[in-house]
N, C-alpha and C positions, 0 to 999 in steps of 0.2 A: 301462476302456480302450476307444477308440474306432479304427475301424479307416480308415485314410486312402484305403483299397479295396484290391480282390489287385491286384499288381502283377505275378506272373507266377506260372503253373502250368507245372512240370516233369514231364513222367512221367515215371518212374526203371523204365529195363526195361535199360539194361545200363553194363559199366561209364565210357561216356562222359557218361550223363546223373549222377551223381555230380558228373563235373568241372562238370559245367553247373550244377550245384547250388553247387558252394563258389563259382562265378565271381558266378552270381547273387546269392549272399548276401553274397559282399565286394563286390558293387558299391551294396547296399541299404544296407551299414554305413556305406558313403563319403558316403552322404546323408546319413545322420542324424549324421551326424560323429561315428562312436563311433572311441577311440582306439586306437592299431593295437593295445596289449594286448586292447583288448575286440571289434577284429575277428578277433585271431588264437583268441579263445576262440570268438566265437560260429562263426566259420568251421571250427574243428578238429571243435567239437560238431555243426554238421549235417553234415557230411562222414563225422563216424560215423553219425550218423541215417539218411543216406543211405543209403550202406553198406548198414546192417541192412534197410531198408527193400527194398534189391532182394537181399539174401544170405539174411535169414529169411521176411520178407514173402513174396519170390517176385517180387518189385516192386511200384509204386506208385504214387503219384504227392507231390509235393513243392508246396506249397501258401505262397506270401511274400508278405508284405505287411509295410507301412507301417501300423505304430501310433504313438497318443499318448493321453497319456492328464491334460494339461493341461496338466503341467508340465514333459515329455519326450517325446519321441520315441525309436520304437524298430523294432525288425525279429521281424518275428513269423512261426516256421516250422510249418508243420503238415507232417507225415510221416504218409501214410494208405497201408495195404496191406489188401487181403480175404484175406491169408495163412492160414497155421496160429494164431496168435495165441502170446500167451505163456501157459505153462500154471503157472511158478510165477512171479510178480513181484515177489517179496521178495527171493529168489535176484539175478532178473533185475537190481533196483536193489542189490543187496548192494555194497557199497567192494569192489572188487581182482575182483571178479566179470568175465570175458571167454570167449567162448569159444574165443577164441585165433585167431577168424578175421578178425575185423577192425582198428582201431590200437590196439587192445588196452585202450582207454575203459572201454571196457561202457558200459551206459546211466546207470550213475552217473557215470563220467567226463562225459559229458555234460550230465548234472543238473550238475555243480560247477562247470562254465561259462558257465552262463548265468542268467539273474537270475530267469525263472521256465521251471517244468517240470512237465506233464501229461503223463499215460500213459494210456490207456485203452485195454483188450484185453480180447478175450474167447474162448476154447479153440476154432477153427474157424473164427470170424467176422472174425477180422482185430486191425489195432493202429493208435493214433493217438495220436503223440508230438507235442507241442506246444510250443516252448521261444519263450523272448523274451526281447532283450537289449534292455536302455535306453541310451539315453545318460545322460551324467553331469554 
């Protein structure tokens, strides 16, 4: 995967920059022409990303860009916080797992919308969620 450059950094410190997050990301999908089932996924999934990023993080920042990777084009989200971290990430990705404060996803609802998903946390140091939808 090749990166087309960032095309916009978000910081996520309250709940306006969220919206800014799903506007920016629905307008990255209209590019790559992904079809409104695979904007309404990749859109629902960072808008929980988001979410968690300023409700557990503590906030963040929101990281978009334009990928391809030869024979596609896609939209690629990086969610980084210096938060608490997650202490169990099995739990964290478990199916039906939420903790009832955000669209009720969890971070597995979010993995099952989009085409790839990265996690990396660490207990005090922070979290960095990674998702990318293709076109088709």
């Amino acid at each position: 995967m090749t990166s087309a450059g960032v095309v916009e950094e978000i910081p996520i410190v309250t709940d306006s920059d969220v919206v800014r997050v799903r506007q920016a990301v629905r307008s990255l999908a209209l590019r790559v022409k992904l079809s409104l089932v695979d904007q309404t996924k990749l859109v629902t999934a960072t808008s929980e990303l988001a979410r968690n990023t300023l409700v557990y993080g503590l906030g963040g920042l929101a990281r978009l860009e334009l990928v391809e990777d030869g024979r596609r084009t896609g939209v690629k989200a990086v969610f980084h916080d210096d938060g608490p971290g997650i202490p169990d990430t099995d739990l964290a990705l478990a199916d039906g797992w939420s903790s009832g404060k955000g669209l009720g996803l969890g971070l597995s609802g979010a993995r099952r919308l989009v085409d790839e998903f990265e996690l990396a946390t660490e207990v005090g140091r922070g979290t960095d969620v990674t998702v990318v939808k293709w076109s088709r």
